[in-house]
N, C-alpha and C positions, 0 to 999 in steps of 0.2 A: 571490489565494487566499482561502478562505474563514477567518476566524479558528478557526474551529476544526473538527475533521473532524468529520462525524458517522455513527456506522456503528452505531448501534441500529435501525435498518431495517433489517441486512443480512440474508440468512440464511444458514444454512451449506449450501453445494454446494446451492444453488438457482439455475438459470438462467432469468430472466427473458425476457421477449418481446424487452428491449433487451441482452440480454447473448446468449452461447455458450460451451459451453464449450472451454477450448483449453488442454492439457498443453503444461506446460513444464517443464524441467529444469532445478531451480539449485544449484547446487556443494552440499555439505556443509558445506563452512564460512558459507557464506552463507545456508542455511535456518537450519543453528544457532546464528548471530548472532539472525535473527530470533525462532527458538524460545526464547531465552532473555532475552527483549524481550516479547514480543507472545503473546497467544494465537494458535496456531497458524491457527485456526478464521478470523483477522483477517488474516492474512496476503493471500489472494485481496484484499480492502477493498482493504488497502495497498498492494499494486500497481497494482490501478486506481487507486485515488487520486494514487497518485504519476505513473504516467503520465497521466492524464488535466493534472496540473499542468507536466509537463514537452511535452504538447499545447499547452498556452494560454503559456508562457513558452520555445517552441524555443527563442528566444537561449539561455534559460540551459541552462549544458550539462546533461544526465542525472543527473550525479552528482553535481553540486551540488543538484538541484531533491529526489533522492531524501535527501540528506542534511539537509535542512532538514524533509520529510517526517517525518522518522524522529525527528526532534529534537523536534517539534511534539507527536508522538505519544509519544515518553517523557515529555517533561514532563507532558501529561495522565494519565500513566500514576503518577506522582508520583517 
């Protein structure tokens, strides 16, 4: 994995020639974990980012790969 994420390219609800867009549905408890973590707007980032890292590391299960994700990204966040 990359040392560090980098999502100052991103943009909001912009779909790219390599992206699409695809609704999903995640719990209330689990957007508001993130909403109170992350800008909202980062959200989208960080799902791709984290699946894309649990793509290149299948052994590790999902939920570990998104809980190191998530850890990487609070500590940048200070």
């Amino acid at each position: 994995m990359r040392d560090e994420m980098e999502f100052s390219n991103e943009q909001r609800g912009i779909a790219t020639a390599s992206s699409s867009a695809t609704t999903i549905v995640l719990d209330d408890d689990v957007r508001g974990w993130f909403g109170e973590r992350i800008d909202p707007a980062a959200l989208g980032a960080l799902v791709n980012a984290t699946l894309r890292e649990h793509i290149k590391h299948s052994a590790e299960p999902l939920e570990r790969t998104l809980r190191r994700v998530v850890r990487e990204e609070l500590r940048k966040a200070g």
